[in-house]
Structures are given as structure tokens and as C-alpha cells.
Residue, then its C-alpha position, 0 to 999 in steps of 0.5 A: x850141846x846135844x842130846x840123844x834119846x834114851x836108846x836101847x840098841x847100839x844101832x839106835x844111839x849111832x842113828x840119833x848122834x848122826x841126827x844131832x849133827x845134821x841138825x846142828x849143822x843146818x841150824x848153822x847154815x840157817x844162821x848164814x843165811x840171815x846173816x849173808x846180806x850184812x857187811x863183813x858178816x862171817x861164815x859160822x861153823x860147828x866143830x864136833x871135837x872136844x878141844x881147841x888150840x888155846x888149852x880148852x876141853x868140852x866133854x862128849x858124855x856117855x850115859x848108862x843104866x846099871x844095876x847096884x850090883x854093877x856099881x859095886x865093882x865098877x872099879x873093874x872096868x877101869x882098865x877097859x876104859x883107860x885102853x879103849x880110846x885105840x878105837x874111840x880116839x879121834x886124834x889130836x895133833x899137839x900144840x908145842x913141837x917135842x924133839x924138833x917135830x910135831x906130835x900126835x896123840x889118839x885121844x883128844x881128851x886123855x889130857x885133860x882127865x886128872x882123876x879115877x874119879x870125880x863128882x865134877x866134869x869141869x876143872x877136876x874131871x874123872x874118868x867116871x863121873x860120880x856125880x848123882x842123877x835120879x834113875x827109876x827104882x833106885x834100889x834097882x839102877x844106877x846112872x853111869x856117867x862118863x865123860x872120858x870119851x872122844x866125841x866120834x864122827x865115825x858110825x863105826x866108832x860111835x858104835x863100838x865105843x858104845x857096844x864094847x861097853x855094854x858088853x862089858x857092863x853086862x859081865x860086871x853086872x852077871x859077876x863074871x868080870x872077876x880076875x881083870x887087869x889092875x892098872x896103878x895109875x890109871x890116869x897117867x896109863x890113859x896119857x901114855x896111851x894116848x901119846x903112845x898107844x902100842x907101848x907097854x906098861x906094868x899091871x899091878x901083880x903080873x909079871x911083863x909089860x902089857x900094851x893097850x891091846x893086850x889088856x883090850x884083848x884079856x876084857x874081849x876073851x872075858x867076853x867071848x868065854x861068857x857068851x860060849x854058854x848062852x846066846x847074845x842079843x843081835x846088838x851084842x852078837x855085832x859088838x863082839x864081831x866088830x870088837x875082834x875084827x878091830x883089835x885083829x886089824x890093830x894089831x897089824x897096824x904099822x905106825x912110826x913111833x918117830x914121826x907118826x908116819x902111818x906105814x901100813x893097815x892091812x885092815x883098812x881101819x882107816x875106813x873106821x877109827x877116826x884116829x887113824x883116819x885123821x893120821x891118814x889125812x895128815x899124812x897126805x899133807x906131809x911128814x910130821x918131822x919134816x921143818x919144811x911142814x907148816x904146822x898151822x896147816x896141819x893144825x887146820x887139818x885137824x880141826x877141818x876134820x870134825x867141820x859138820x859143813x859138807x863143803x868143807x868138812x874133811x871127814x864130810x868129804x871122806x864120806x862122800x867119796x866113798x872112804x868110810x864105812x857106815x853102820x846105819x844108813x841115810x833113811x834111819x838118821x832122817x827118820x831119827x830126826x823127826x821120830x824118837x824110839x819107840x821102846x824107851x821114855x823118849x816116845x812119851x815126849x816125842x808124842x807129846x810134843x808133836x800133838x801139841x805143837x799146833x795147840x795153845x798150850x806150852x810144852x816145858x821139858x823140865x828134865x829127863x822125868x817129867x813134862x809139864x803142859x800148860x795153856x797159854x789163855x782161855x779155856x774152850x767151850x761155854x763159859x771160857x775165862x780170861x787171862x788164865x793164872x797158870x794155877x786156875x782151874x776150870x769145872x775141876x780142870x786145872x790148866x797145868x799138866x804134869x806127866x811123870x816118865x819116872x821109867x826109861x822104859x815106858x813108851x807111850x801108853x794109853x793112860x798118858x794118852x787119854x790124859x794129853x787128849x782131855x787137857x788139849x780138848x779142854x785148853x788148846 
């Protein structure tokens, strides 16, 4: 499991999720590595999906900050989130033949979400997650937590996942998210999208069917009507390029409804959206209709795509031949490595972190808010003490260090920073 900082910029999240996954994938390697010389040791891989083939599902989770004001009516965003997997998903292929042939489904995790809402992520999960977390100033924010979502490779759709729904998010909190489609049953719209992704279906109190674009396309309107009056930021200028562009490119799109056979895009979305790239790939191999296709190596296929092994990875080796599109290049995920934003909380535990990795102090994240530091044994300087108790205090000085980082927004500032440099003086 892995973690992204707090970020404040789309660009930001895309570069620290595309850290975590050279990081996994190198701890990976460095565990081949200890176990090559043993006898019948095996070769460990890391897939970034969110299902096997025995029936299990494991969450790729998306956190925001957003005003009570937004968390009133955050039944409105419902519908953006049930449609927006034609973009997110990352595809699946079934596990059980229907009508003599293989199926395909966009999203991986549709299946598996059997509520509107749920204050639980396992067994019973909810399109949005209701379970409570403490955010700064609780009269002022709330933690959004969805784990409806598709665990992305794409750059593109990482970024588009994240952007559209802060677009979203920013009109519900502004009260301009008013008049929005109502799906009546959200969970079973979110399945049949994904198993067949340009059909309609009814909307309570409108008249016709709509299709998953359709109602993508009435949340983008909403969007672009309340940016014709005011200027967005750079990051939400991107997004509702991006956003246009894709729906444009998916409209166009010809997929066989039969046997999922990809017939044309105008758009090069396969550069993109995982699904459809993954689709692309399968149909390389063969026709999904076809008896004399081996579904164990479709299925193979599949789960070779999200391999984070160069070597052996389909997306991996996509990308190296120039068939994906990037959103962030190689200098930003090698500097999110090793350096956390320098506008969120995450630079508190970054500096903390590195400032003491060589001192005899432990560093004990307790969670998002707090740091605790202590020392392992003596105090420095004249009159140091042995076998230090963790609530021993030295001339006034305990040997235990708590910083609170209570504000998401807070960066390093001067007051931490004094405090850190007294203790590490005093006990690392």
C-alpha cells in the first residue's frame, strides 16, 4: 500500500503516484535480488490493479478537502462519479464466458461497489466513503473519501480522474451545481456502465435515455458556464481542456458492442485512457468471440498490463515505445522521490525526516497530524544520563518531541524548525 503527500496541483498528485510505483517497484527488485541465489526461489512482481481472478478487489482511494458547505449537497456529484470510470477505467476482462464468448468491462472496480454510501471499504463499500477522519478546523473542512475509482497506470488518466473532480467539487462548493442529473439507482448505473459503457439509461424526471457521456457532458457544460465569468487557476484551465478534448475523442470512438472489438479512434485515446489502451492490446492478440482464443492468455494479458516490471510490464513497454502520452516527465517523478511539496504539511515530515535520518533520534509518524521524536539513549553534553526512560527529562528538556501539523496547508516554517534543531542538539 502507498500513499501520495498531500498535494495542491494535479501535476503535483500524477508526479508522487508515479513515484510510488517506481519505489514499489524497485523494493521488488531488491527482494529478487536477496532471494536469486536460493533454490527454486521465485520471481516477485507488483501489479497496480484493483482485482484478481478468484473474486478479489483492493481499493485505489482519492482523498479531498471540501468545505460543509460542499458536503451538504454532495449527493450532486453522484452521477459524475457513477459516468466518469469511461475515462478512469482501466478495464477488465470477465472471468466467466457470456453468450460463448469472453466479456470486457471498462472499470475494474464497478462490481464490487454495492452502495451510494458506506462508512466502510471492505465487504459493504460505498461510492463514497463516509467514514470520518479529523481535517483542520472542522467547522471549515471535510475529508472526502472515495474508493470508487480505478487504480490508473495512465499519467493522463490519473490526472483527469483527479482534475474533473476538483472542477466538480469547486462548483459544489461555489452552489452552482444545481439542476444536475439524478440517477435512481446509482450502484446498478455504475455496473451497467461499465459492462456496457455507451448505452442509455433513464434519469429520474427527464424524459429520453442518457448515456454515460451524456450526463459527462451536462457536469462539463455546468463547468464551462461558471468559468465564461471568472478566470480558472492553470491546473483547472488544464483539466477542463483535457476533460472537452477526451469526451470529444469518446464520442467518436467505435467499439463492437459483440465482441469488444475496437474499430476505430479518431482521437488516439488509446494514447490515454487505459481502458481503451488495454482493449487495443487484447485485440492484437485475437477477437474476443473467437473459440480458438485462449482466455488464459487474454487473461494474462490483463494482469501483465499493470506489472510495474519494465521488462515485463505491457503498459511499461507501451511506454517505452513511445505509445503513451505523459503528463509529467522523468525529472519531476525522480525529484518526487526524494522531495515532498513545498506548499502542503508533507514538507513538515520531509524535513523532519531527513534531518534526522542520521541522528540518534527515532522519527514515529503517528498519523497525517502529528510527528513524534524521540532519543534512543544518552543526552549530549556534560552530565549526560544513561538508559534514558522515553519520559526522562534532561535540565528541563524532555527526550520526547511532538509536532503538531493539524493544518494541511502549513509548510515548514521557522517556529518547527527551531524546535527540531533544539532537541536534535540536545539528543541526537
Amino acid at each position: 500500500e502507498y500513499a501520495t503527500p498531500e498535494c495542491r496541483c494535479v501535476k503535483d498528485l500524477v508526479a508522487y503516484e508515479k513515484a510510488g510505483d517506481r519505489i514499489m517497484q524497485e523494493l521488488a527488485e531488491q527482494t529478487n535480488r536477496q532471494t536469486a541465489a536460493d533454490e527454486g526461489a521465485r520471481t516477485l512482481h507488483v501489479f497496480k490493479n484493483n482485482v484478481d481472478f478468484y473474486g478479489n478487489t483492493y481499493g485505489g482511494h482519492e482523498n479531498y478537502l471540501i468545505t460543509p458547505r460542499a458536503a451538504e449537497g454532495i449527493r450532486n456529484i453522484i452521477p459524475f462519479l457513477v459516468t466518469r470510470q469511461v475515462f478512469t477505467g482501466t478495464g477488465r476482462i470477465l472471468t466467466c464466458r457470456e453468450a460463448g464468448a469472453l466479456s470486457f468491462q471498462i472499470s475494474q472496480r464497478a462490481d464490487f461497489i454495492d452502495r451510494t454510501f458506506s462508512d466502510r471499504a471492505t465487504r459493504v463499500r460505498g461510492i463514497i466513503n463516509t467514514r470520518k477522519r479529523e481535517i483542520y478546523r472542522q467547522e471549515q473542512n471535510r475529508r472526502l473519501h472515495l474508493i470508487v475509482g480505478d487504480s490508473n497506470m495512465s499519467e493522463f488518466a490519473i490526472g483527469l480522474k483527479i482534475g474533473t473532480t476538483a472542477l466538480v467539487l469547486r462548483l459544489l462548493d461555489e452552489g452552482k451545481l444545481d439542476g444536475v442529473p439524478v440517477i435512481p439507482l446509482p450502484v446498478d448505473a455504475l455496473r451497467g456502465i461499465s459492462r456496457q459503457w455507451n448505452e442509455g439509461f433513464q434519469m429520474a424526471g427527464r424524459k429520453g435515455r442518457y448515456t454515460a457521456l451524456d450526463v459527462q457532458s451536462i457536469y462539463l457544460e455546468k463547468v464551462q458556464g461558471f468559468f465564461s465569468s471568472r478566470s480558472p487557476t492553470p491546473d483547472e484551465a488544464d483539466a477542463l481542456e483535457l476533460w472537452e478534448k477526451v469526451l470529444h475523442g469518446l464520442r467518436h470512438l467505435k467499439v463492437s458492442g459483440r465482441n469488444w472489438k475496437l474499430e476505430d479512434d479518431p482521437g488516439e485515446l488509446r494514447r490515454k485512457v487505459d481502458w481503451i489502451r488495454k482493449l487495443w492490446l487484447l485485440n492484437r492478440y485475437g477477437n474476443m468471440d473467437d473459440p480458438a482464443v485462449n482466455d488464459r492468455q487474454l487473461k494474462l494479458m490483463d494482469l501483465k498490463y499493470h506489472d510495474l516490471n519494465p521488462a515485463t510490464g505491457l503498459f511499461a513497454r507501451c511506454e517505452a515505445l513511445g505509445l503513451v502520452d505523459r503528463m509529467v516527465d522523468d525529472r519531476a517523478i525522480a525529484a518526487a522521490r526524494i522531495r515532498p511539496p513545498e506548499n502542503t504539511r508533507a514538507q513538515i515530515r520531509g524535513t523532519i525526516i531527513r534531518r534526522t535520518a542520521d541522528k540518534s533520534v527515532d522519527v514515529e509518524i503517528e498519523d497525517w497530524t502529528k510527528i513524534n521524536i524521540r532519543a534512543r539513549g544518552r543526552q549530549k553534553g556534560p552530565g549526560k544520563t544513561k538508559g534514558v526512560h522515553p519520559f526522562n527529562r534532561y535540565k528541563g528538556t524532555a527526550n520526547c518531541l511532538g509536532i503538531r501539523m493539524d493544518d494541511p496547508f502549513k509548510a515548514m516554517d521557522s517556529s518547527i524548525t527551531e524546535q527540531l534543531e533544539r532537541f536534535v542538539k540536545a539528543w541526537g
